[in-house]
BAFI-3210 file (N, C-alpha, C; in Angstrom, 3 decimals, decimal comma, padded with zeros to 6 digits):
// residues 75
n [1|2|3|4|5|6|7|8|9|10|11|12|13|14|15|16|17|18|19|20|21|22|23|24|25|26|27|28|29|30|31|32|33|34|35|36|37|38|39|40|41|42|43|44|45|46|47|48|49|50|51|52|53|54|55|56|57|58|59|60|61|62|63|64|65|66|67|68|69|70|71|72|73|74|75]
n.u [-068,766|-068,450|-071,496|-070,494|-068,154|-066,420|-065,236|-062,769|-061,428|-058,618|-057,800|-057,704|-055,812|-055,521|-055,310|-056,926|-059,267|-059,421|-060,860|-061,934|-059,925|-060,113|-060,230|-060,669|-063,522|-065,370|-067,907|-067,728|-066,274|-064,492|-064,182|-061,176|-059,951|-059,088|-058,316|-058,946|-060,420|-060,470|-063,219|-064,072|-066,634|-069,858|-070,998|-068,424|-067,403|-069,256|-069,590|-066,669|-067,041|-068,767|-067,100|-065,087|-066,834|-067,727|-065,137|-063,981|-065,991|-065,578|-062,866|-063,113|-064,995|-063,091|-061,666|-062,720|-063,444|-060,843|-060,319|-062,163|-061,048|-058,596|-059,623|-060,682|-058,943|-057,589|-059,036]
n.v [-072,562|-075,175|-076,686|-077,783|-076,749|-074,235|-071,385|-069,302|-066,576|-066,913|-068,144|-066,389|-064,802|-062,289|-059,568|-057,369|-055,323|-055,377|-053,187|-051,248|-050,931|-051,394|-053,831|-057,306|-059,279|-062,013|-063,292|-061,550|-063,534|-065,158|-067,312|-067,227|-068,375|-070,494|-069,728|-068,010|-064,978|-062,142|-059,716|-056,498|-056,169|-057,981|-056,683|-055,348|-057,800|-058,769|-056,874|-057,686|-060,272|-060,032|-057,928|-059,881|-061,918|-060,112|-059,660|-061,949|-063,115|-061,447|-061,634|-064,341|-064,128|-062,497|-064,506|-066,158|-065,046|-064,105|-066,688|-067,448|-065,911|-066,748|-069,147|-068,500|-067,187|-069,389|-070,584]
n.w [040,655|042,780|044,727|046,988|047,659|049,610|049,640|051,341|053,036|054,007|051,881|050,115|047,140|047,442|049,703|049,869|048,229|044,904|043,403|045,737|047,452|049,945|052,646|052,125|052,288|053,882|052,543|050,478|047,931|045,556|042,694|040,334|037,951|038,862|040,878|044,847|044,885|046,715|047,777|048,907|048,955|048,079|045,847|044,651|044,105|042,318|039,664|039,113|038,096|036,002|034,323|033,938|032,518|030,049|029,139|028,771|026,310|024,456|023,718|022,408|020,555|019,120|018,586|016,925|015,043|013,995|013,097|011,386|009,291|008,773|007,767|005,196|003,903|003,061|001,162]
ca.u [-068,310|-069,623|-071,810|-069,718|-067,063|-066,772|-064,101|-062,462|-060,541|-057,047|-057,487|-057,810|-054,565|-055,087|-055,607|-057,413|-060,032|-058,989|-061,290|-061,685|-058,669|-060,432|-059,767|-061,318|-064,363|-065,492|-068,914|-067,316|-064,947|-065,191|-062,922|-060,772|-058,498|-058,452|-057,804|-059,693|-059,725|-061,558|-063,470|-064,557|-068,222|-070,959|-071,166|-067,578|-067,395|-070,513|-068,973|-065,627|-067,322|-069,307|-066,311|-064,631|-067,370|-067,276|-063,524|-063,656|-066,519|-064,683|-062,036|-063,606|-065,648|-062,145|-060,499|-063,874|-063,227|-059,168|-060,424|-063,040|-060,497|-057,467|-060,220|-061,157|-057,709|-057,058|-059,344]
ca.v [-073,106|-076,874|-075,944|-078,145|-076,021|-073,653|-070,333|-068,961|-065,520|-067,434|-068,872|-065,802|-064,099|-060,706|-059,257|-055,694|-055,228|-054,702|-052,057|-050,519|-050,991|-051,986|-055,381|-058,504|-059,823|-063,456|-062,677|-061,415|-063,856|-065,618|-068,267|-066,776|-068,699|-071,767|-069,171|-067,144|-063,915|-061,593|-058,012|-055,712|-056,282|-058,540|-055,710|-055,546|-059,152|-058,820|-056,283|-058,487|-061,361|-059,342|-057,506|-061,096|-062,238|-059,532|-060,065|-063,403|-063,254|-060,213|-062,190|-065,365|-063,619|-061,950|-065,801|-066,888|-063,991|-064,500|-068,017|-067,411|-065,261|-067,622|-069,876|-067,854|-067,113|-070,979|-070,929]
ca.w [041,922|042,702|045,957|048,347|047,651|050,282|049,918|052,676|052,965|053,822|050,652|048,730|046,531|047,902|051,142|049,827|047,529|043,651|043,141|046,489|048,538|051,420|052,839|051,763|052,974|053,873|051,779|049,080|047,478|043,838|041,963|039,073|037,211|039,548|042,731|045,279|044,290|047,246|047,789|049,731|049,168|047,092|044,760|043,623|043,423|041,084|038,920|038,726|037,400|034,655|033,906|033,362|031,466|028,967|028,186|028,277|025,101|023,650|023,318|022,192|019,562|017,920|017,866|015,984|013,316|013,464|012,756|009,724|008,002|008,163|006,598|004,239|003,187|002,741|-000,012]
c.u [-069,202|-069,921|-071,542|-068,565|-067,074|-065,042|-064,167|-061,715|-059,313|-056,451|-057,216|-055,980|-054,268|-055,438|-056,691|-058,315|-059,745|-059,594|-061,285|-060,485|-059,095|-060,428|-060,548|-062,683|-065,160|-066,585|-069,068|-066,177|-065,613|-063,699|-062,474|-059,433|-058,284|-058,093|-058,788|-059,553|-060,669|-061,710|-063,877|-066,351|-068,769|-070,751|-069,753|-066,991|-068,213|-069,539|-067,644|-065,827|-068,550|-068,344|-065,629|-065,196|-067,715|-066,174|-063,504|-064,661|-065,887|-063,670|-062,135|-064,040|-064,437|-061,575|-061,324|-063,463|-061,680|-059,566|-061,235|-061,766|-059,394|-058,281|-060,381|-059,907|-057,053|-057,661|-060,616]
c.v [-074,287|-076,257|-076,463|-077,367|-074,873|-072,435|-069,982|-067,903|-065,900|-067,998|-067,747|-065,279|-062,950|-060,626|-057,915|-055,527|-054,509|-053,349|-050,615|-050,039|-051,189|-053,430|-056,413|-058,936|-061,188|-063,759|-062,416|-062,103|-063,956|-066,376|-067,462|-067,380|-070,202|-071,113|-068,201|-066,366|-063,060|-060,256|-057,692|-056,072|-057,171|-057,845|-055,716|-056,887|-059,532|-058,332|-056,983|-059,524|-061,083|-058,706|-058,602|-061,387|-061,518|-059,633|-061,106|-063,587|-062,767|-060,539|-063,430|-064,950|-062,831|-063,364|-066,378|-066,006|-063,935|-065,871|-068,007|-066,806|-066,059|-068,434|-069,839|-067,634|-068,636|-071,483|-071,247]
c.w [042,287|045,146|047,253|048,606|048,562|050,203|051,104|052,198|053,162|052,891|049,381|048,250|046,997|049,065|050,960|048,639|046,152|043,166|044,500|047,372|049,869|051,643|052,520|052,746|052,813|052,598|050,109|047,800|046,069|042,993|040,809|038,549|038,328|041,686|043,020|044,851|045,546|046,891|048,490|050,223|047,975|045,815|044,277|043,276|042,039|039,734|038,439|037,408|035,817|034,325|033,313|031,891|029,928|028,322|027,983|027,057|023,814|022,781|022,157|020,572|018,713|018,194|017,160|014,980|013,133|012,713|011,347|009,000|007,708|007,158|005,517|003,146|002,456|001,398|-000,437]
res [x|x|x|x|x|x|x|x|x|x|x|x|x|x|x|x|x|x|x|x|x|x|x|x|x|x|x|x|x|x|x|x|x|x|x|x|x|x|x|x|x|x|x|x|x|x|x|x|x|x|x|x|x|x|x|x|x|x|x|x|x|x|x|x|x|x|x|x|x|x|x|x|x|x|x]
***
């Protein structure tokens, strides 16, 4: 997030907290994908964005080894 950037809760996608179900809080937001995304609290915002960042390597790291083996297959 560039630190002029300032979220707001009217901006976010949800109204209720993905993990908890309790409503959004100003505190707790976090960009995903280009959009607010909010939570309940700091803490499951935290957890969001380490949960992200694991899939998003997870992922990364099986299109590097889809990618060696087509290579590999090429010859």
């Amino acid at each position: 997030m560039v630190a002029s950037e300032i979220l707001k809760v009217e901006d976010a996608v949800n109204t209720t907290c993905p993990w908890s179900g309790q409503p959004i809080s100003g505190d707790a937001l976090t960009l995903y994908r280009e959009r607010v995304v909010g939570f309940c609290n700091p803490g499951c915002r935290d957890k969001f964005e380490i949960a992200v960042r694991h899939f998003d390597t997870a992922l990364q790291a099986e299109l590097h080894i889809g990618s060696q083996a087509r290579q590999a297959d090429r010859g």
